[in-house]
N, C-alpha and C positions, 0 to 999 in steps of 0.2 A: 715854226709852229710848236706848241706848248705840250707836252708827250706827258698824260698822268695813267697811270692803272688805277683801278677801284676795286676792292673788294666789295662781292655782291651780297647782299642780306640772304635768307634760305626763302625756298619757294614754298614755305606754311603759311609766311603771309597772304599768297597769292589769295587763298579759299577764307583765310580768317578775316579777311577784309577790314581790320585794324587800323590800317595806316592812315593818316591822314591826305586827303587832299594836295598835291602840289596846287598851287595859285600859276595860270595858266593864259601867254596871251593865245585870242583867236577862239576861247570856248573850248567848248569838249568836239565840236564837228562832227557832231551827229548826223547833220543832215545828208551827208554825202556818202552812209554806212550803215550798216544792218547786219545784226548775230542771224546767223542759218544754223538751228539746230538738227540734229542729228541722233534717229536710236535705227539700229539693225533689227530688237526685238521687243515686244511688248508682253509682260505676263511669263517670259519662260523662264528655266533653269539655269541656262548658264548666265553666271555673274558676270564675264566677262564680255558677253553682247548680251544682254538683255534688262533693263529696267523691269522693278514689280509695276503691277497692276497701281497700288498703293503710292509708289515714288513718281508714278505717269500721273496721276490725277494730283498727286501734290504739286507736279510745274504748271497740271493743267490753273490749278486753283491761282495760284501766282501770276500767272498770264491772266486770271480776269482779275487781276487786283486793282486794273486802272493805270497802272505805270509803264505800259507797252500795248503796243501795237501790231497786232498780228496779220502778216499781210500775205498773201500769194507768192510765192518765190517767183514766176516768172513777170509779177507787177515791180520789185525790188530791184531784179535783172534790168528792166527798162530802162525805170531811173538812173541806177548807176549806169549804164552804157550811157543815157542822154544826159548825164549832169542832170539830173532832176532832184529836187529836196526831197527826203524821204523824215517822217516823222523822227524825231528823239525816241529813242528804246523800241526801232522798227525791228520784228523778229518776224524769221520762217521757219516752218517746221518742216522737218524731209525725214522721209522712211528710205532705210537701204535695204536690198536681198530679199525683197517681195515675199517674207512671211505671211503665213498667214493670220498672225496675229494684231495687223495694221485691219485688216478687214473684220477680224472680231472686235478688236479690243479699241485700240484706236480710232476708228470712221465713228462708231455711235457716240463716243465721247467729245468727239472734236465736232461732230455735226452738232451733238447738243449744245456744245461752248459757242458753237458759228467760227467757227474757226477752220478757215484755210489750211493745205497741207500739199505736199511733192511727194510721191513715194516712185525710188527709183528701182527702176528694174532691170533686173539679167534677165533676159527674155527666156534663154534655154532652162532655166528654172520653174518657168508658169506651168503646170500641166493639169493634165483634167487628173480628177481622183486624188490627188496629191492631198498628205493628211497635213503636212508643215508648210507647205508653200501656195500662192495664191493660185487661182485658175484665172484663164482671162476672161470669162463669163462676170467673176468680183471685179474682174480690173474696168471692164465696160461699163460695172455698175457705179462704181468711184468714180470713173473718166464724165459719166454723162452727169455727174451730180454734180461737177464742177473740181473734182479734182483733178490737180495738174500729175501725170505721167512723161516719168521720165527713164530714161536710159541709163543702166549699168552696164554695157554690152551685152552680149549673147553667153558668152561661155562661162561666167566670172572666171576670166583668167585675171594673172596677177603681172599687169599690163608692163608694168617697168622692167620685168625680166623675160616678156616673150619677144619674139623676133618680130619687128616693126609690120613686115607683110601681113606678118597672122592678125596682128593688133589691127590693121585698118579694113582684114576682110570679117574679125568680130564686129565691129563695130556698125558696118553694112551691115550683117547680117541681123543685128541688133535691130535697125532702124528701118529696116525692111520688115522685121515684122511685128515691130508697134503699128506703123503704119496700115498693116493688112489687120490689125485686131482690132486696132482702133479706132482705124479712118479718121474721120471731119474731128472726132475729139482730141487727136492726135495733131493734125495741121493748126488748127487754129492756135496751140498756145506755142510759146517760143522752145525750142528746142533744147532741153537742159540734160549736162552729163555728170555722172558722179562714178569717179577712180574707184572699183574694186578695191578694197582694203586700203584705199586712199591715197594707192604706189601709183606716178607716172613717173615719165619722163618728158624734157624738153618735145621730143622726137613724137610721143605717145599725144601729146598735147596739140601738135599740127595734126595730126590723122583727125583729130574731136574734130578743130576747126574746120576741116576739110570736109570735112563728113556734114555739116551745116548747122552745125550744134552750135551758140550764140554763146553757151557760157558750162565750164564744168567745175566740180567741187570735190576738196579730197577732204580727209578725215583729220586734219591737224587743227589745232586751235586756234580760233583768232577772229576778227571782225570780216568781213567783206567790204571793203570801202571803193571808191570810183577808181583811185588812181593804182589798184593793186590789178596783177595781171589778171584778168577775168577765167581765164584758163586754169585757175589753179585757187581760184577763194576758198578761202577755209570755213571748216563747220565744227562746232564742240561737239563730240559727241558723248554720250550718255550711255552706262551700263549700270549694275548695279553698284558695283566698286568706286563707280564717280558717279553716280547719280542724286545724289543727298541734295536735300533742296538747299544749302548752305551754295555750293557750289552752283546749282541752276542759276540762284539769284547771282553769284558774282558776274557766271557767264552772259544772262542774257541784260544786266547791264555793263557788259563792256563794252569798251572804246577802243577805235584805230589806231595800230601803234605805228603810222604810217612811215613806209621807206622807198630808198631808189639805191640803184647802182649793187644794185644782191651780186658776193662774189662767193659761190659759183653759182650760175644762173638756173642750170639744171639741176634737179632732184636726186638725177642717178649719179650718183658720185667716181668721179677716173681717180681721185683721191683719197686716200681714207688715211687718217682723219683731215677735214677738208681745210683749207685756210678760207675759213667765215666770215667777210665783212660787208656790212652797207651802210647807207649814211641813213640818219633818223631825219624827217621831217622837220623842219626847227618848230613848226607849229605845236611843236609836244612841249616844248619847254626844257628847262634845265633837265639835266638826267644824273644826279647824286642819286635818284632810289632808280637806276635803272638796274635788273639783273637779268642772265639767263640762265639759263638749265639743260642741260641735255640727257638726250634717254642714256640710263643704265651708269651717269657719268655725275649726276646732280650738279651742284652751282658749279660754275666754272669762271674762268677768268674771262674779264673783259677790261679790253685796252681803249681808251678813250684817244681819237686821234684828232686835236681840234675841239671843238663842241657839239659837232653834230656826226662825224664818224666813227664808226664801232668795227673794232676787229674782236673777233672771238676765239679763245684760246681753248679747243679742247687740250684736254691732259692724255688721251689713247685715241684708241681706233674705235670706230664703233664694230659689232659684230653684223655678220652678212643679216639683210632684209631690212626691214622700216628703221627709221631713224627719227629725229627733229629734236629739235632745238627753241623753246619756247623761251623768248624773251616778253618781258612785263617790266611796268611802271606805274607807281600814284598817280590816276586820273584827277581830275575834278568831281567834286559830289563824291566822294570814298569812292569813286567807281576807277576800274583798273584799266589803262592800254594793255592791250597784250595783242602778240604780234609770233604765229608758230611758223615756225619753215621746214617743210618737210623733205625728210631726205633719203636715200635707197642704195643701199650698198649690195653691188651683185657679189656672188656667191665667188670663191676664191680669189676678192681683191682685199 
């Protein structure tokens, strides 16, 4: 077998959407994938979770431009669990951390677009009076208008580093009381979860399944496509620092940067820095403009094993808490694969 290294181009390309098209067999395979967006705030101050009012209406404006399709995240879920074709540039939109800024800012503007929406919840965060966060009185009024409600757990803990018993009695507790606030608007739609700051574990991710949850999503970048672990689909998410509509348009028409055989399979890391490999889908085509990047580490080396296996070289360790490693590629139509793997390094490893 033929052993090349490639040096990776820098990830400015990624947002300046420059590059040319690779020519691609099999399509772009859209039909089998869908961008699920992501904002924690609407209208606030901090940059670091919150989009302006100004930058929210500018994806809203984009999203009616005709080039996508804005659907229900638990209609999208369907499909991909049933193999179902899902339009070209099918997008959802999801709220985390039950501000209350989804309830001012967001519901009038997306009810005026017609536009579908998820917003998930830490349930121990809803309270009556609260001047930053929803009450469940707003949540009843979004649930019965047709929007879908979901689960955060209960306590926003920071699921990858608590002790597995605790993780699966939040998550009951969580679901015990959407249940009692929401009743029939709560059973009827499919049961979706979204990772606390976007951290699980292998371990964290059966408790979801367990608990009856059909599909859950963390905060790393990347497409949602059928053959990717449903337990772990990715969402771009959006603040002000990356909210610029240059970047919405890249993300919500990206493409699958489909893989198998992820080594290591889990999130939480026994290794630091981890040895990173899986093999690319051949459907993507040649991979000269394939690159990744990792947090805090930028471009890093990639070893080409064959034509469709990739091992990843970081150069350090990462430091303790969130990590990933976003790999990208030339789609077709200048639109990008891109493909995040999120990773979680506990505290003294």
């Amino acid at each position: 077998m033929t052993r090349r290294r490639a040096a990776i181009p820098l990830a400015i390309a990624l947002v300046a959407g420059t590059a040319l098209a690779l020519a691609e067999a099999g399509g772009a395979r859209a039909a089998d994938s869908a961008v699920v967006l992501a904002y924690p705030d609407i209208g606030g101050t901090r940059m670091s979770s919150s989009v302006t009012l100004q930058q929210f209406e500018a994806h809203i404006a984009e999203l009616k431009s005709g080039r996508y399709k804005v659907l229900p995240l638990g209609r999208i879920v369907r499909a991909l669990r049933a193999g179902e074709a899902l339009p070209d540039r099918a997008v959802a939109l999801t709220f985390d951390s039950a501000h209350r800024s989804i309830y001012r800012h967001a519901w009038p503007r997306l009810r005026e677009a017609g536009m579908p929406f998820t917003v998930f919840v830490p349930s121990e965060r809803v309270q009556p009076g609260s001047t930053d966060y929803l009450d469940w009185d707003e949540l009843r009024a979004m649930a019965a208008a047709g929007v879908t409600i979901g689960s955060q757990g209960a306590a926003d803990l920071r699921l990858a580093s608590t002790a597995i018993d605790r993780v699966a009695a939040d998550i009951a507790r969580s679901t015990e009381k959407l249940r009692h606030e929401l009743g029939a608007a709560f059973e009827r739609q499919p049961m979706l979860f979204a990772y606390p700051y976007g951290e699980w574990s292998a371990a964290v991710a059966t408790e979801v399944e367990a608990a009856g949850y059909v599909a859950a999503f963390g905060q790393h970048s990347g497409v949602a496509h059928a053959s990717a672990n449903r337990f772990g689909w990715p969402r771009f998410l959006f603040n002000q620092n990356f909210g610029d509509l240059e970047r919405f348009r890249t993300a919500a028409n990206a493409l699958p940067l489909p893989i198998r055989d992820l080594v290591p399979s889990d999130p939480l890391l026994k290794e630091n820095p981890p040895a990173l490999g899986f093999t690319v889908d051949p459907i993507v085509g040649k991979l000269e403009q394939f690159g990744c990047f990792a947090s805090e580490q930028g471009r890093v080396l990639v070893e080409m094993l064959g034509d469709t296996r990739v091992e990843v070289r970081m150069p350090g360790a990462f430091k303790p808490g969130r990590a990933r490693v976003n790999c990208t590629m030339p789609g077709p139509d200048g639109r990008w694969r891109w493909l995040g793997i999120p990773l979680f390094v506990p505290k003294g490893s």
